[in-house]
C-alpha positions as CSV (number, residue, x, y, z in Angstrom):
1,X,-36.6,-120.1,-29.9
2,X,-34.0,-117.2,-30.0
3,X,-36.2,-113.7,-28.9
4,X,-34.1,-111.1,-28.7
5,X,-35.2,-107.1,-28.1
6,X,-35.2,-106.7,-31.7
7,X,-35.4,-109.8,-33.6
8,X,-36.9,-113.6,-33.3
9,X,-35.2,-117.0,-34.4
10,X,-37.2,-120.1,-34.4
11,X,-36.0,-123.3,-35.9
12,X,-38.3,-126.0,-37.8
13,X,-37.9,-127.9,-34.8
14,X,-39.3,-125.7,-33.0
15,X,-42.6,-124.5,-34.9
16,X,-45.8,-125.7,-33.4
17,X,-47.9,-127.8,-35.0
18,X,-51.2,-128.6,-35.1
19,X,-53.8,-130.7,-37.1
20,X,-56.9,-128.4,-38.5
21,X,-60.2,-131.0,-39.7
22,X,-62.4,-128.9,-41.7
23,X,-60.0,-125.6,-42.1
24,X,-62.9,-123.1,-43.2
25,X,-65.2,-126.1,-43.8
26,X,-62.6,-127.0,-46.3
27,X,-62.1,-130.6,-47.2
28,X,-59.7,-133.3,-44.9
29,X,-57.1,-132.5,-42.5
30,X,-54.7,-129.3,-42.9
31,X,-51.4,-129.7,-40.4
32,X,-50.8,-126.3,-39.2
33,X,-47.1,-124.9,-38.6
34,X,-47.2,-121.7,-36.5
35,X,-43.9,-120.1,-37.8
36,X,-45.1,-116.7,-36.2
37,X,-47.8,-116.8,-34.0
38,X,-50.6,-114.4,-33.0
39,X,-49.3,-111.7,-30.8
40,X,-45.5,-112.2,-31.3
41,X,-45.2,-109.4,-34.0
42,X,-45.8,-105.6,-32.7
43,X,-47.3,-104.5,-36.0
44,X,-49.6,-105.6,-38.3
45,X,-48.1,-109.1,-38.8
46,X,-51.0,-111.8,-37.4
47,X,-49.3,-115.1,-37.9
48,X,-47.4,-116.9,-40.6
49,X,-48.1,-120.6,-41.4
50,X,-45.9,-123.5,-42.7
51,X,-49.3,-125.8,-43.6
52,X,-48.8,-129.3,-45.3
53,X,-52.6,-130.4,-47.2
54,X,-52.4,-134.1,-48.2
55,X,-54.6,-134.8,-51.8
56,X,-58.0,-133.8,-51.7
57,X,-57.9,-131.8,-48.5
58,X,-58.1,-128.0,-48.8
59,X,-58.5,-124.8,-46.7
60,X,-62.3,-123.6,-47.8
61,X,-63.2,-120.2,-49.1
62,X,-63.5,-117.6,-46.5
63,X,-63.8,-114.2,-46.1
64,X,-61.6,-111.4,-45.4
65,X,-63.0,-108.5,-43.5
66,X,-60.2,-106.9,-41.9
67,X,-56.8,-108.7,-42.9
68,X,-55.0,-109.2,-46.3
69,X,-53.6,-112.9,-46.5
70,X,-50.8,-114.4,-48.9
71,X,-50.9,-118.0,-50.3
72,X,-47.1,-118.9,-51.3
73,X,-47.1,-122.5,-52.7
74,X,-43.5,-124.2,-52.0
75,X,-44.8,-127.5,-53.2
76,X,-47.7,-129.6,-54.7
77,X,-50.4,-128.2,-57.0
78,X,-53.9,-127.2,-57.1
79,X,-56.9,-125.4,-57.3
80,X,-56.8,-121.7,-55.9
81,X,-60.6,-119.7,-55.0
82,X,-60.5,-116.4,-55.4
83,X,-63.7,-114.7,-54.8
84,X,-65.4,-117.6,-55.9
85,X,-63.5,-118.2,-59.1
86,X,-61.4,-121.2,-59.6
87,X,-57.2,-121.1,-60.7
88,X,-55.0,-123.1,-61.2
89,X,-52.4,-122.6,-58.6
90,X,-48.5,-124.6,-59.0
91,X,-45.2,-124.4,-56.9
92,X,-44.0,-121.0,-57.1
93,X,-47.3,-119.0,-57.5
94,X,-48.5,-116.5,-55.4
95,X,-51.4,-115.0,-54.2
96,X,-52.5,-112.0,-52.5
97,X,-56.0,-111.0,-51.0
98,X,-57.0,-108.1,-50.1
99,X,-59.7,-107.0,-47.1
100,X,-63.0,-107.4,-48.3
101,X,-62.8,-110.8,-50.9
102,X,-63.0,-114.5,-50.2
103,X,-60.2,-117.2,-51.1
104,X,-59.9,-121.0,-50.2
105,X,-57.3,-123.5,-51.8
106,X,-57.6,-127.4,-52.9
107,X,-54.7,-129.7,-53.2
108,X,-56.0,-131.5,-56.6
109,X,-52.4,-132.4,-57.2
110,X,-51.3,-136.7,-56.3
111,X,-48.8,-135.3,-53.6
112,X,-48.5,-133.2,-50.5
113,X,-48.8,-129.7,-50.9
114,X,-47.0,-127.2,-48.7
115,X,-48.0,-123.8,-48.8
116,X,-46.9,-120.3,-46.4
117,X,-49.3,-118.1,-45.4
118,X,-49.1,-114.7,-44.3
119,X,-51.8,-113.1,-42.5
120,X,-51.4,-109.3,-41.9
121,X,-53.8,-106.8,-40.2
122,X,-54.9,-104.4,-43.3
123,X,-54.9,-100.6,-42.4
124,X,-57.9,-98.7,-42.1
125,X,-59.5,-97.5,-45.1
């Protein structure tokens, strides 16, 4: 990793992963990419994920007191929770929730799906 005063530089090889059973009592196994980790932003910016879900595993609907999180799906397909409802969700959608709602996501597609997420404190109301 390049960390300079001003900006950071990390390389796919160099993104921790990690494998995640039960993301938010979701279904299967979720492997977690830190791309950004906790701490290394100085605002608002929590952590951004690079997470591959094989078919039929899924991150399960949680709640959102205090953050706004965006779903960006590179690849794959499948079924987005938002607040309880079910979307379909395809490569190239987006979603963005905001403090105070519930989301969860389901790869229902036959292949991997890969999807960034952006966790970012949300300002005080």
């Amino acid at each position: 990793m390049t960390d300079t005063r001003t900006a950071m530089l990390r390389t796919t090889s160099e993104i921790r992963r990690e494998a995640a059973d039960g993301c938010h009592d979701g279904q299967g196994r979720v492997d977690i990419g830190w791309a950004v980790e906790r701490g290394e932003s100085e605002l608002g910016l929590q952590f951004v994920h690079d997470d591959m879900l094989p078919p039929g595993a899924g991150i399960g609907e949680h709640f959102h007191a205090d953050s706004e999180e965006v779903y960006f799906l590179i690849e794959g397909a499948g079924t987005l929770l938002l607040d309880g409802a079910e979307h379909p969700f395809a490569a190239g959608d987006i979603s963005l929730l905001k403090r105070g709602h519930s989301h969860g996501i389901c790869n229902t597609g036959a292949g991997p799906m890969r999807l960034l997420v952006w966790q970012v404190k949300a300002a005080a109301p």
